[in-house]
C-alpha positions as CSV (number, residue, x, y, z in Angstrom):
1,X,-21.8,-2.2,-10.8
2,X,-25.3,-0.8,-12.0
3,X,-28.8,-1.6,-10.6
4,X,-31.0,-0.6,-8.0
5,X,-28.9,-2.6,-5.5
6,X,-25.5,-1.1,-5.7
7,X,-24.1,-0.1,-3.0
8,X,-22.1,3.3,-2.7
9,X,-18.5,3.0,-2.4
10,X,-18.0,3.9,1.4
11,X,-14.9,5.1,2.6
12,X,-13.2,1.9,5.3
13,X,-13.8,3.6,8.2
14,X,-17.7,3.9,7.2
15,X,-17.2,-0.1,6.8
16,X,-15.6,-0.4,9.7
17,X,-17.7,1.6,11.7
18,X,-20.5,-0.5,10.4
19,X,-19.0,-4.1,10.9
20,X,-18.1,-2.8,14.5
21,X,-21.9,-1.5,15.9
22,X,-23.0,-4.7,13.9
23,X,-21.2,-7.1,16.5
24,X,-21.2,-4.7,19.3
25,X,-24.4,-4.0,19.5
26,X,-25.6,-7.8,20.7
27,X,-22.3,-7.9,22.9
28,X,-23.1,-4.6,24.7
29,X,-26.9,-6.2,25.3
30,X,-28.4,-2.7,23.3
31,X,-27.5,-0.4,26.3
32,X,-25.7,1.6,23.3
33,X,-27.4,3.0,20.4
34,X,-25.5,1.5,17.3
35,X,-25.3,5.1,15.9
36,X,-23.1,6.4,18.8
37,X,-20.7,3.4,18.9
38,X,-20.3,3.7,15.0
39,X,-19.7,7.4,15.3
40,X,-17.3,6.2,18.1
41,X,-15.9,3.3,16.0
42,X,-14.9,6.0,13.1
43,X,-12.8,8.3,15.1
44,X,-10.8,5.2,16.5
45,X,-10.5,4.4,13.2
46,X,-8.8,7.5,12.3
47,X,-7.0,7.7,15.0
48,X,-4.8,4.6,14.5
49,X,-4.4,4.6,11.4
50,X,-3.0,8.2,11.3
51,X,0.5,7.5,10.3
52,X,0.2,3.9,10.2
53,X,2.9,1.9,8.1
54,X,0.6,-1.8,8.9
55,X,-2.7,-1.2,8.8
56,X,-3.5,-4.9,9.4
57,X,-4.4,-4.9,13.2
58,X,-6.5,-2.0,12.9
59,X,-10.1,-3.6,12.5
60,X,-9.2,-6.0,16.0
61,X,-7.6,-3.1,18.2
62,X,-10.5,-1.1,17.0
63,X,-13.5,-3.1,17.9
64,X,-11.1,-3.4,21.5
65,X,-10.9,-0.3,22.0
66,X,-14.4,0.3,21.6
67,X,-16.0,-2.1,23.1
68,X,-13.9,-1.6,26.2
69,X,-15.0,2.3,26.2
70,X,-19.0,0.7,26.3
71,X,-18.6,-2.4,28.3
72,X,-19.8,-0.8,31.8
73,X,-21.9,1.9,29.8
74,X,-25.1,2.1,31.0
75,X,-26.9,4.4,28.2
């Protein structure tokens, strides 16, 4: 692709991390900054699919696992 609105390839945790704070951040009512939950959504990324065989029930277990570190967050 060429043009002023390509987008640069991202590595799927950077998509993921993105998708993630995108629906979290209504769901967690803005008590956490999208930043910190997609910095947050990246390194559970990584960390299950280190050494995965199947990566297909990464993006679901992920957005769990995050969302149930936020859910009673406060900031």
């Amino acid at each position: 692709m060429s043009g002023i609105d390509a987008q640069p390839e991202t590595h799927p945790e950077d998509r993921f991390a993105r998708e993630v704070a995108e629906r979290l951040v209504p769901r967690l009512g803005g008590r956490v900054p999208q930043q910190t939950i997609e910095e947050e959504a990246r390194q559970t990324y990584r960390s299950l699919s280190e050494g995965a065989r199947i990566h297909d029930f990464i993006p679901i277990l992920g957005e769990r696992d995050v969302f149930l570190r936020f859910r009673n967050s406060s900031a």
